[in-house]
C-alpha positions in Angstrom: 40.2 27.0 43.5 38.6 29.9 41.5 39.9 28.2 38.0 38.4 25.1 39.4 34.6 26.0 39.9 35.1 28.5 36.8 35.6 24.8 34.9 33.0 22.7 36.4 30.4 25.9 35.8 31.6 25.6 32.2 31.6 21.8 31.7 28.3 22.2 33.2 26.4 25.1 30.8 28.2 22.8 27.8 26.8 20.0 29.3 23.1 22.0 29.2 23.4 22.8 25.6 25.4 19.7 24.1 21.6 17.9 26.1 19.6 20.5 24.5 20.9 20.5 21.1 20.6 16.4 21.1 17.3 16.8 22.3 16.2 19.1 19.8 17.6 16.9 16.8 16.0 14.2 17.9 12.6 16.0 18.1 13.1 16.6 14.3 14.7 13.2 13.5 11.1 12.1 14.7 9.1 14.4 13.2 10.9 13.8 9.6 10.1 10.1 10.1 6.7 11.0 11.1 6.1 13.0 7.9 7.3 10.5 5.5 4.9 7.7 7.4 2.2 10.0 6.6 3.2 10.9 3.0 0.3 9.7 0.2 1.8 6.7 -1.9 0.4 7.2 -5.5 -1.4 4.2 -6.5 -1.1 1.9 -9.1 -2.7 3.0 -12.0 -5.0 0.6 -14.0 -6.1 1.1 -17.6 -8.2 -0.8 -19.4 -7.1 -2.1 -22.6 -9.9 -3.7 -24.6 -13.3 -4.9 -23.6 -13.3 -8.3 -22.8 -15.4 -10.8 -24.5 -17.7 -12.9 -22.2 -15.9 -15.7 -20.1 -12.3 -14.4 -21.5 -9.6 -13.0 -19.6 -9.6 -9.3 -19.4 -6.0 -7.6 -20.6 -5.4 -4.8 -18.1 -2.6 -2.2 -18.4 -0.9 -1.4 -14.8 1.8 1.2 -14.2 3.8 1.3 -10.6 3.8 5.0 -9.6 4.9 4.6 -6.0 7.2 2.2 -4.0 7.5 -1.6 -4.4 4.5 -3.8 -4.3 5.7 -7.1 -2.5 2.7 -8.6 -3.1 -1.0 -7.0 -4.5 -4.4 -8.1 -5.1 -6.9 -6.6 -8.0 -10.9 -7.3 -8.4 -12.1 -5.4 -11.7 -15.9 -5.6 -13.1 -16.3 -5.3 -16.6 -20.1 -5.6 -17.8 -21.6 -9.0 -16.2 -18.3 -10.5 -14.8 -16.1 -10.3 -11.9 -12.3 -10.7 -13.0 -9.3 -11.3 -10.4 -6.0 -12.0 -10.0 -2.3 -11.2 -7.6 0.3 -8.7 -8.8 3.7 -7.9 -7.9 5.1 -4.8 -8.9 8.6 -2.8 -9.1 9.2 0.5 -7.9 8.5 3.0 -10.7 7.8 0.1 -12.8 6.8 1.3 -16.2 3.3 0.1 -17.4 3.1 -3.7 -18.5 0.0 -5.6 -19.3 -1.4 -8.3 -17.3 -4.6 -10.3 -17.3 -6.8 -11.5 -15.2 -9.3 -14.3 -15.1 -12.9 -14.4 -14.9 -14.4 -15.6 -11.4 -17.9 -15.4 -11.0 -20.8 -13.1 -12.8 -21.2 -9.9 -11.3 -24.6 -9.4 -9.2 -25.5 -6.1 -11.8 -24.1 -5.3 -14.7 -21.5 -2.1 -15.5 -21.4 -0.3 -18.7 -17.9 1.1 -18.4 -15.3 -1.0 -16.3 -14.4 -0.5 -12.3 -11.9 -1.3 -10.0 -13.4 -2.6 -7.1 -10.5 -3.6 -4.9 -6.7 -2.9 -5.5 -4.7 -3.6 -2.1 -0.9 -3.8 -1.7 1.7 -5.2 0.7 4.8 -3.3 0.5 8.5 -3.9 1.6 8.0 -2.8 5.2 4.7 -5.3 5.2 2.2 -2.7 5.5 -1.1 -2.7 3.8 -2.7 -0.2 1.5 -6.1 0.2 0.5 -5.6 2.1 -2.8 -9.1 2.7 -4.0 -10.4 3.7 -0.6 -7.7 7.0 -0.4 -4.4 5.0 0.0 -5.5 3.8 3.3 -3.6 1.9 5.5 -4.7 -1.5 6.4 -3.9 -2.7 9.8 -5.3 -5.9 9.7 -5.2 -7.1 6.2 -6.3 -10.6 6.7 -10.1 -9.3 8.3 -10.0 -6.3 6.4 -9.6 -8.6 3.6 -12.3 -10.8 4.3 -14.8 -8.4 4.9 -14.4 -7.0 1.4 -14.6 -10.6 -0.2 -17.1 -11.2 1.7 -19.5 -7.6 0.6 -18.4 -8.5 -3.0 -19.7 -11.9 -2.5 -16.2 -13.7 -3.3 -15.7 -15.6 0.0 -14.3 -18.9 -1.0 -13.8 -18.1 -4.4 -10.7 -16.5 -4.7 -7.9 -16.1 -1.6 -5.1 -13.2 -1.7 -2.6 -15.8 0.2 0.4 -12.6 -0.4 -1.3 -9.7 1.1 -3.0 -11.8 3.9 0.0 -13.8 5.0 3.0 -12.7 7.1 5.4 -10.2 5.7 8.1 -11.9 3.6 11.7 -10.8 4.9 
């Protein structure tokens, strides 16, 4: 009888600890996850290559420093134009050159050129505002909208790969 409580009170203190070990790895299972949500992805780093010449394309340099960009949108002003187009980018990928069209004249003219938007949907299909402080975008077709829409672009050009649903 004796050798019978003496192993239930020890199945039971196992029990305790085996409950408050799990517990306690699960508490730091959720706070690593937590911690690499909140880590900054570096952005995309533009250069410019050249100045453009008037109604050209502009030739942009654009090095991946962070994780995959499913799909990516860029708005650029170089003097009196407004220049636009969609990117995809590897992870790490090294710098290539792209260009990007002219859209519409810019409402005041820039001496040196500016990125004015540079979003990015990434593998999980979350949305990243990377000239605001790599901010994430919860809604990215409004949030998208509002911007074309305070740059005065609205109908002129349409990000269809960040706005749309996440590609699996």
């Amino acid at each position: 009888m004796v050798l019978g409580v003496l192993t239930a009170l020890l199945s039971l203190w196992a029990a305790i600890f085996a409950t408050q070990a799990y517990l306690v790895t699960r508490r730091a299972t959720a706070l690593a996850n937590q911690r690499w949500e909140g880590t900054i992805r570096p952005a995309p780093r533009l250069s410019f290559t050249a100045p453009p010449s008037p109604g050209q394309a502009i030739e942009l340099e654009i090095e991946n420093l962070g994780g995959t960009l499913v799909a990516g949108a860029v708005i650029v002003q170089a003097a009196d134009d407004l220049y636009a187009g969609e990117l995809t980018l590897a992870e790490h990928a090294p710098a290539r050159r792209i260009y990007l069209s002219p859209v519409l004249k810019a409402w005041q003219r820039k001496n040196q050129p500016m990125c004015l938007l540079l979003v990015g949907r990434d593998v999980t299909g979350r949305c990243w505002d990377y000239v605001d402080g790599n901010k994430q975008i919860h809604d990215p077709r409004k949030w998208l909208a509002s911007q074309l829409r305070d740059l005065r672009l609205t109908g002129v050009v349409d990000f269809p790969g960040v706005t749309g649903p996440p590609k699996a």
